[in-house]
C-alpha positions as CSV (number, residue, x, y, z in Angstrom):
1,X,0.0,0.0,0.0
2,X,1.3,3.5,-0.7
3,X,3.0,5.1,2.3
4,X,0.3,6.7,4.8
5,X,0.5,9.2,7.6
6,X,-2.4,8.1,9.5
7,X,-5.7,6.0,9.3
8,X,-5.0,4.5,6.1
9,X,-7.6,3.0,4.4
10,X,-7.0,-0.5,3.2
11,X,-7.1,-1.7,-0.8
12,X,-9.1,-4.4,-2.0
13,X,-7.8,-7.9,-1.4
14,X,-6.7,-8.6,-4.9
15,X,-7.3,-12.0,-6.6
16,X,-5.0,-15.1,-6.9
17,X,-3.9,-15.4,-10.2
18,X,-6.2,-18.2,-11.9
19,X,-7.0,-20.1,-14.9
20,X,-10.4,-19.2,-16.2
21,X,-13.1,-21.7,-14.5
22,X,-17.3,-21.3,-15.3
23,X,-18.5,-19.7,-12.5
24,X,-20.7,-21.4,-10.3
25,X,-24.0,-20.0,-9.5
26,X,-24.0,-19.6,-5.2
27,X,-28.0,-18.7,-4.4
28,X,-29.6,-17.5,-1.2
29,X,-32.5,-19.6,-2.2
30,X,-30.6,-23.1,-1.6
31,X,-30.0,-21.6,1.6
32,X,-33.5,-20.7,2.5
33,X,-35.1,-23.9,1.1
34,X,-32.7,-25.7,3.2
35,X,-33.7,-24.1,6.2
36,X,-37.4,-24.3,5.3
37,X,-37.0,-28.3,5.2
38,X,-35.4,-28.2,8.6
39,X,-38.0,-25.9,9.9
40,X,-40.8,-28.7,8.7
41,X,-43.3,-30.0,11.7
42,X,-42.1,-33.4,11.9
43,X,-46.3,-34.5,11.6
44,X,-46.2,-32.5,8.2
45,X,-48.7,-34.4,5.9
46,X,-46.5,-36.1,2.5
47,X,-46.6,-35.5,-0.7
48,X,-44.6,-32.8,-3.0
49,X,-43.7,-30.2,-0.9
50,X,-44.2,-26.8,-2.0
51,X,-40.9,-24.9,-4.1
52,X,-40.0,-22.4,-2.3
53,X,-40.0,-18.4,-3.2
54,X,-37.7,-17.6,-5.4
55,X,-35.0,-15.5,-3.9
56,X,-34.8,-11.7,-5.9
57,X,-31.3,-11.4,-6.9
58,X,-30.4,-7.5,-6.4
59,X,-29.1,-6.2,-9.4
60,X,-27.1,-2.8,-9.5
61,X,-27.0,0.0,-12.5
62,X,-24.7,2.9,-13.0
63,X,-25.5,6.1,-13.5
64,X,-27.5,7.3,-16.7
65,X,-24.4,9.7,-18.7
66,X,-25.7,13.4,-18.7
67,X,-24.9,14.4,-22.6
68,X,-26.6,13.7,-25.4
69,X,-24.5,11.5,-27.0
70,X,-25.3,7.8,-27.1
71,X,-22.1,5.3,-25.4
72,X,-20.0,2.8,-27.7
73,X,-17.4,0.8,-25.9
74,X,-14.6,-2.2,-27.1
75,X,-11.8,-3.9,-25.1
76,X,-8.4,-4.1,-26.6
77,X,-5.6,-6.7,-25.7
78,X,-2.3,-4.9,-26.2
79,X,1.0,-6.7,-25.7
80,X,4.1,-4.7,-25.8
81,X,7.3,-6.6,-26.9
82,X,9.3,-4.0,-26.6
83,X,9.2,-4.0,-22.4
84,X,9.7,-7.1,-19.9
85,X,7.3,-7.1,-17.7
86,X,9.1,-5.4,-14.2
87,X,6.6,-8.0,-11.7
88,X,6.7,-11.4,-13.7
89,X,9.0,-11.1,-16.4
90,X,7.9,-11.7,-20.0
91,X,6.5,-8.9,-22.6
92,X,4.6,-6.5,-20.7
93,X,0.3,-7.0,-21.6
94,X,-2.4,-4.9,-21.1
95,X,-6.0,-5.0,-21.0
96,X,-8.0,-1.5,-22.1
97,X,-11.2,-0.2,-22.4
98,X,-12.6,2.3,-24.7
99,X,-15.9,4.4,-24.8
100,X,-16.7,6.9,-27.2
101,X,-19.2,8.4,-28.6
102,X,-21.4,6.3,-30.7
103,X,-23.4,6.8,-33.9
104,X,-26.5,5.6,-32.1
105,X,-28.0,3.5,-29.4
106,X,-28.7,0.7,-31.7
107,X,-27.1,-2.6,-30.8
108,X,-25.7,-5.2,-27.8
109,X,-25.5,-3.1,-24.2
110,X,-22.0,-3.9,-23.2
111,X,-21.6,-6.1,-19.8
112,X,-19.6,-5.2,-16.7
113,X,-17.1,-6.8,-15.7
114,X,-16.4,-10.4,-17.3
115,X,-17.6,-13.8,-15.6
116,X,-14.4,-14.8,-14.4
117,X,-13.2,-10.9,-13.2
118,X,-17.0,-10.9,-11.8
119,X,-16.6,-14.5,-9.9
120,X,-12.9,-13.3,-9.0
121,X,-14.0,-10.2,-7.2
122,X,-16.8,-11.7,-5.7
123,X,-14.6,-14.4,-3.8
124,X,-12.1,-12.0,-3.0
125,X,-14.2,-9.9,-0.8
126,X,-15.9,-13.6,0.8
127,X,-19.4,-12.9,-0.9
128,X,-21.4,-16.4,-1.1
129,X,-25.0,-15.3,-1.8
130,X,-25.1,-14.1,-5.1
131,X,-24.5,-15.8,-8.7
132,X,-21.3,-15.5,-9.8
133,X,-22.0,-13.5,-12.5
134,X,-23.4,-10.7,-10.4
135,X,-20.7,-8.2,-12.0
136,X,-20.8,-9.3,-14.8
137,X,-24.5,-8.3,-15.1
138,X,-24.5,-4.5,-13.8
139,X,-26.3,-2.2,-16.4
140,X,-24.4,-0.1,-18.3
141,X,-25.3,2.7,-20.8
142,X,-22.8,1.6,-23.9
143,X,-23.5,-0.2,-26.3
144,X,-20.9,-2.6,-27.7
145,X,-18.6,-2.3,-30.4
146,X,-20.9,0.3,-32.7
147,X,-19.0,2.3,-35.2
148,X,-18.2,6.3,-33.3
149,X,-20.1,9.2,-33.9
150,X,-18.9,11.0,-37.1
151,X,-16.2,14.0,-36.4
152,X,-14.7,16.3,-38.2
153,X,-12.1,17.9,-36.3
154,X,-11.1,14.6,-34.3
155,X,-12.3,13.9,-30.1
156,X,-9.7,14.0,-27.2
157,X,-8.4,11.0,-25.3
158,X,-9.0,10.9,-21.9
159,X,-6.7,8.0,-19.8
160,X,-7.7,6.5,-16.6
161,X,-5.1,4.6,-14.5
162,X,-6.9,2.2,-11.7
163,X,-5.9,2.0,-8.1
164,X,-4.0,-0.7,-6.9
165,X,-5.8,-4.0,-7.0
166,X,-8.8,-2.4,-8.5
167,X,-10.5,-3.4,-12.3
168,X,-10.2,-0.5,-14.9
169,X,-14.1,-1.2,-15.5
170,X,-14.8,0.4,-11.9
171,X,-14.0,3.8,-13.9
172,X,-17.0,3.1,-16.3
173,X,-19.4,5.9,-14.9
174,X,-16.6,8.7,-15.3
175,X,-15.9,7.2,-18.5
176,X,-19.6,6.8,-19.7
177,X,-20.0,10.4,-18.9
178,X,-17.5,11.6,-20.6
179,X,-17.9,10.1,-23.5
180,X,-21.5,11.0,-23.6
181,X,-20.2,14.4,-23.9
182,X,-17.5,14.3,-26.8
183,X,-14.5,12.1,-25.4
184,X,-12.7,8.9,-26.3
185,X,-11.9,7.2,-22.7
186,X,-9.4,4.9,-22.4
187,X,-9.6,3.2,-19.0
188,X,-5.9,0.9,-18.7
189,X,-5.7,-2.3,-16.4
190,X,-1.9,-2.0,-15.8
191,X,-0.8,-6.2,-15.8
192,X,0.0,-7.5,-12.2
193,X,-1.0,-4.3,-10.4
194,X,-4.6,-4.0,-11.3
195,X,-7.0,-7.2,-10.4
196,X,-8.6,-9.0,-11.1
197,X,-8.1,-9.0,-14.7
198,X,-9.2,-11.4,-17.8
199,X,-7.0,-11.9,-20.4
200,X,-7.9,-13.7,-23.4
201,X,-5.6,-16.4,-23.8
202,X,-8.2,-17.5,-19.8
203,X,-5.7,-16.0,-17.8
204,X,-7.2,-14.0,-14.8
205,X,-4.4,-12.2,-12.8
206,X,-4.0,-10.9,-9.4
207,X,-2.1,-7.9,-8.1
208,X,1.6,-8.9,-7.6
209,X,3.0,-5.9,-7.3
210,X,0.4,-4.7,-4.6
211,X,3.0,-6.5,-1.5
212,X,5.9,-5.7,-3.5
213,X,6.4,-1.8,-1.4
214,X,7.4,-0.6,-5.3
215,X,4.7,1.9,-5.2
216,X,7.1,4.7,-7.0
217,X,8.8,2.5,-9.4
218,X,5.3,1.5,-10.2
219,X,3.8,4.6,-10.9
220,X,6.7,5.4,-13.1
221,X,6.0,1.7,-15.0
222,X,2.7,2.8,-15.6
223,X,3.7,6.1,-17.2
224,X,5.1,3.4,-19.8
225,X,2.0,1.9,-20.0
226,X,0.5,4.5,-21.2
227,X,3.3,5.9,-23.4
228,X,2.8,2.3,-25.3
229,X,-1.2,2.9,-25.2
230,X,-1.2,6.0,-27.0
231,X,1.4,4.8,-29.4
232,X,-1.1,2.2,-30.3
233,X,-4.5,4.4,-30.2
234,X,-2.5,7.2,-32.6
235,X,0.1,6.0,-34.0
236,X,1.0,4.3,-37.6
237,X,0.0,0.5,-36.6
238,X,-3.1,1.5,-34.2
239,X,-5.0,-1.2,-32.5
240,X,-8.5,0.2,-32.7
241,X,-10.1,0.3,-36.0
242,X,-11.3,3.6,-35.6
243,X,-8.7,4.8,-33.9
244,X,-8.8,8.0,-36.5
245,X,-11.7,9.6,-34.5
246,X,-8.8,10.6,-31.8
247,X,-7.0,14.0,-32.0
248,X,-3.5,13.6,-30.7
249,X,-3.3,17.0,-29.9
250,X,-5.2,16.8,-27.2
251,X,-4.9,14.2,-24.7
252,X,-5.5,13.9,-20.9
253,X,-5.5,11.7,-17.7
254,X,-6.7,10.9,-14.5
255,X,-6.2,8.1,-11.7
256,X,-7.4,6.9,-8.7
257,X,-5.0,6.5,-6.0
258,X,-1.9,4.6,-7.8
259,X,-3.0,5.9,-10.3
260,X,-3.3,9.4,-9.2
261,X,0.1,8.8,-8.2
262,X,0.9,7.5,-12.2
263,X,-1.0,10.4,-13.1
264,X,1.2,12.6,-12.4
265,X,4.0,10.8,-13.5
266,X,2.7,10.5,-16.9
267,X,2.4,14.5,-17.5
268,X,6.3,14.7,-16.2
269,X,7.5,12.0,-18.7
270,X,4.8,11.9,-21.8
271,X,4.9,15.4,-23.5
272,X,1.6,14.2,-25.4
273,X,-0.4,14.1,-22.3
274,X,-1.4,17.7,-21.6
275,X,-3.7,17.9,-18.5
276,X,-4.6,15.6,-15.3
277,X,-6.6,15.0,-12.6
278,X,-5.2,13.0,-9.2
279,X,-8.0,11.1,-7.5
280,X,-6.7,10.7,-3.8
281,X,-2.8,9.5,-4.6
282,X,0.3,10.0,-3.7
283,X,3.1,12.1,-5.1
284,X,6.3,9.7,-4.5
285,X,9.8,11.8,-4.9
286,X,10.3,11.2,-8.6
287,X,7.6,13.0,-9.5
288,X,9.0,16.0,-7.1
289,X,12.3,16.4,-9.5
290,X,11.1,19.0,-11.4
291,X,8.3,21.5,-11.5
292,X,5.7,20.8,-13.7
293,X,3.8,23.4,-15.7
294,X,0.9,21.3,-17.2
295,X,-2.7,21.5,-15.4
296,X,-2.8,19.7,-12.6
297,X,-5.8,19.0,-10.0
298,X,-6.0,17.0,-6.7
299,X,-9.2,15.4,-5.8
300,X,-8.5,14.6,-1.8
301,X,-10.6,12.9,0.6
302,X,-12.5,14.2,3.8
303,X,-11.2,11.1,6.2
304,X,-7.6,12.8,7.3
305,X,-5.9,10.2,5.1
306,X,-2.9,12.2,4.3
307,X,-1.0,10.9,1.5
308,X,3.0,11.0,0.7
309,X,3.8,14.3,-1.2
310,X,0.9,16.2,-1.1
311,X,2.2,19.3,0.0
312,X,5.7,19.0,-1.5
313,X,4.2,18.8,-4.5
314,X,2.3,21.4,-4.5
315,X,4.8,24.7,-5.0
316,X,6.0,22.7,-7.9
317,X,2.8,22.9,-9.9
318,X,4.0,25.8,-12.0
319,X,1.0,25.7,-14.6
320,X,-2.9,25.6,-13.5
321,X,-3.4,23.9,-10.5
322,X,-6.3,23.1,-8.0
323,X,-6.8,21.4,-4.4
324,X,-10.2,20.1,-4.0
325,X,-11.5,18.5,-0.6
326,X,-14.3,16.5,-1.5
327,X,-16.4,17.1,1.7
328,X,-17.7,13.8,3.4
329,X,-15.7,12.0,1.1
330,X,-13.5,9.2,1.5
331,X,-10.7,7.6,-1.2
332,X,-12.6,6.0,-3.3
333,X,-15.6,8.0,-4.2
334,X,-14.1,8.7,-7.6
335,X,-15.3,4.7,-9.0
336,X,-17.9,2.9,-9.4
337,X,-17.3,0.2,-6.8
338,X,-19.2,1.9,-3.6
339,X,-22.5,2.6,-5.5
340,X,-22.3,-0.9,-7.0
341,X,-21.4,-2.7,-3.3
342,X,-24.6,-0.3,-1.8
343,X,-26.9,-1.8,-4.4
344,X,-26.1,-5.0,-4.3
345,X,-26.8,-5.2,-0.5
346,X,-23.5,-5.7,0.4
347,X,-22.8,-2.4,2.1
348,X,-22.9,-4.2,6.2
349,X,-19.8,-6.9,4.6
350,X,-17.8,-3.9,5.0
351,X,-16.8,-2.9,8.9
352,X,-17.6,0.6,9.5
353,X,-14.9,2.1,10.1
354,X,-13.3,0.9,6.3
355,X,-16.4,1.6,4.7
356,X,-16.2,5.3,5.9
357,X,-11.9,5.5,4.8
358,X,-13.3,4.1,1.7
359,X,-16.5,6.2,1.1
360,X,-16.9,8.3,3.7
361,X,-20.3,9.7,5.1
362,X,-21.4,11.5,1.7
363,X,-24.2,9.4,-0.1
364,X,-22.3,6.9,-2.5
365,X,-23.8,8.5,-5.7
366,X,-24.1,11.3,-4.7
367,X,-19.5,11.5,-4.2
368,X,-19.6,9.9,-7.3
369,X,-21.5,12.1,-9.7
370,X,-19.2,15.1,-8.0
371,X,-16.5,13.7,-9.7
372,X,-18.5,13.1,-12.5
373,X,-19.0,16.8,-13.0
374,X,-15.3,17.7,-11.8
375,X,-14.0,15.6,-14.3
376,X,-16.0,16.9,-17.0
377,X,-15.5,20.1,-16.3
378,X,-11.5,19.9,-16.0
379,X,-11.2,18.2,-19.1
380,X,-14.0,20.4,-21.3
381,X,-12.0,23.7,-20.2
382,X,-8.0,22.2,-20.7
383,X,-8.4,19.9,-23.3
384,X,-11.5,21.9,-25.3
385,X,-11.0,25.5,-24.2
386,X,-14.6,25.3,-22.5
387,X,-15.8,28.4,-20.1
388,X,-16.5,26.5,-17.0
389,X,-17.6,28.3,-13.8
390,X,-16.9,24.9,-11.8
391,X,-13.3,25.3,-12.3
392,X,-13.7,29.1,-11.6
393,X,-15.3,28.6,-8.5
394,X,-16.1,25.1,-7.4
395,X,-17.7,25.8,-3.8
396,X,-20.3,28.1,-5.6
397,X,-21.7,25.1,-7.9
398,X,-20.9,22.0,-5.5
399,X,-20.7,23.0,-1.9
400,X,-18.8,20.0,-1.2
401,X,-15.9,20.3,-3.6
402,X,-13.9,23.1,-1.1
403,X,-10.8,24.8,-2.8
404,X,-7.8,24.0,-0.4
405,X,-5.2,27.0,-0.1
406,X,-2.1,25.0,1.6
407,X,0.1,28.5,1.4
């Protein structure tokens, strides 16, 4: 885990790297019928006993996108020769998602997660009572693999870089609402520290790297990973058939706690990423080696969790730059995973005390459509030139997002 003053907040327990298995289906209702039987009179008159209720399996949606643009989205399997990989040696792999703007709403609504991440995730956190496939089967608003909305002056790229131990498909409401507005969203699973994560070859991997204390070397590894992602997205060989909707020229980022942390990173080392946004991550000493003049913005949390670098950092923001407190927030209000967990019923798995460093005391949508509209908002004015009053002053539209002035 990143280095932590005080009250840390603890990461997901990641997956055991597997080989792919069909999940099994673990209902309530065998449960329930089991304990009708044993709850049976034992003078009960025979004959076929009555099925019993079907147990109503919660299901969980994210948030409708607030432009007018309908949502395409397609995964891509990248494998870069070029660069061992620095946790298990072997060319480095990644696993992206991209969602865009789409020519319509016809066609398949894209799932989740897959089956296997779905099962994997489930198991990690002990959850027995629902299917499997319970991830898997979260609505989204994208539709899958539809041709992009026609452009004539090219979309920018937005990047997002997952925490540690964390699926890239927990960005998918950030990235749906983005992309409902005019972006191309790439959402990266960075191999052995994100988890869990499907490959296609049935591979579903853990997070090695998350015991490995390499937190900074990390964060600098995933500044490659994205270097090799846009080199595939706008390059001469690019890996998305419709990669020419993209303008180069325009490209930004954000992360979520490591990758806040590779966040910044990635705008000190890759000249053609212009602007980004730190969800709640640390700033580890390589990033402090030079001042950096692109836009910058730190989304913190409200728990007192205060993260490596924070201050340090900040005089050497020599370009735009903006401290947000997210009021009642916690670190991970930024993804989809606390909404999801609250609908699904699982909210009392979590001990209080971690579900409040996680999510704080702010309704779970409510923390996560605030950075909905932060994230909009940054990247509409620094990678579009758009007048936005949010950035201007963000107390005045959202009470909760208060500027912090560290002097």
């Amino acid at each position: 885990m990143p280095h932590v003053r005080r009250n840390a907040d603890p990461l997901p327990r990641a997956a055991r790297t597997r080989r792919r298995q069909a999940p099994s289906r673990l209902r309530t209702g065998a449960v329930l019928a089991a304990a009708l039987v044993l709850a049976s009179p034992a003078g009960a008159l025979a004959g076929p006993a009555a099925p019993p209720a079907p147990v109503e399996v919660p299901r969980a949606s994210l948030p409708a996108p607030t432009g007018e643009r309908p949502v395409g989205r397609t995964t891509l399997h990248l494998v870069d020769e070029g660069r061992e990989d620095m946790w298990v040696g072997g060319p480095r792999e990644l696993m992206a998602t991209l969602w865009y703007p789409a020519r319509s709403d016809a066609g398949r609504r894209a799932p989740y997660m897959t089956e296997a991440e779905s099962a994997a995730t489930l198991e990690a956190r002990g959850v027995t009572g629902l299917p499997a496939d319970t991830l898997h089967r979260v609505r989204t608003h994208s539709r899958l693999d539809v041709a992009p909305a026609r452009t004539g002056d090219g979309l920018p790229l937005v990047v997002l870089s997952p925490g540690a131990g964390h699926n890239r498909i927990w960005f998918s409401s950030l990235a749906e609402e983005l992309a409902s507005h005019g972006f191309v969203v790439a959402a990266v699973d960075h191999a052995h520290e994100s988890a869990p994560v499907e490959y296609p070859h049935g591979l579903v991997t853990g997070c090695a790297g998350c015991g490995s204390g390499e937190w900074a070397r990390g964060a600098v590894n995933r500044a490659g990973d994205v270097s090799f992602l846009l080199d595939r997205l706008t390059g001469p060989d690019p890996a998305w058939r419709w990669s020419h909707v993209i303008d180069a020229s325009r490209i930004g980022m954000a992360g979520h706690s490591w990758g806040g942390s590779a966040t910044a990173e990635t705008l000190r080392l890759e000249e053609r990423v212009d602007a980004g946004i730190n969800l709640d991550g640390p700033y580890y000493a390589t990033a402090l080696e030079e001042d950096l003049d692109k836009p910058l913005a730190l989304l913190g949390n409200d728990r007192g969790i205060a993260w490596e670098g924070h201050e340090e950092m900040w005089p050497r923001l020599t370009g735009w730059r903006q401290w947000i407190r997210v009021t009642g927030s916690g670190h991970s209000n930024g993804i989809d995973q606390g909404l999801v967990t609250e609908q699904l019923g699982l909210r009392d798995m979590y001990p209080p005390e971690e579900w409040r460093n996680l999510y704080g005391d702010i309704p779970v949508g409510h923390g996560l459509d605030l950075v909905r509209a932060y994230g909009l908002a940054f990247f509409d004015h620094h990678l579009r030139g758009g007048d936005q009053p949010l950035l201007d002053d963000p107390e005045r539209v959202h009470p909760e997002l208060v500027v912090v002035d560290p002097g």
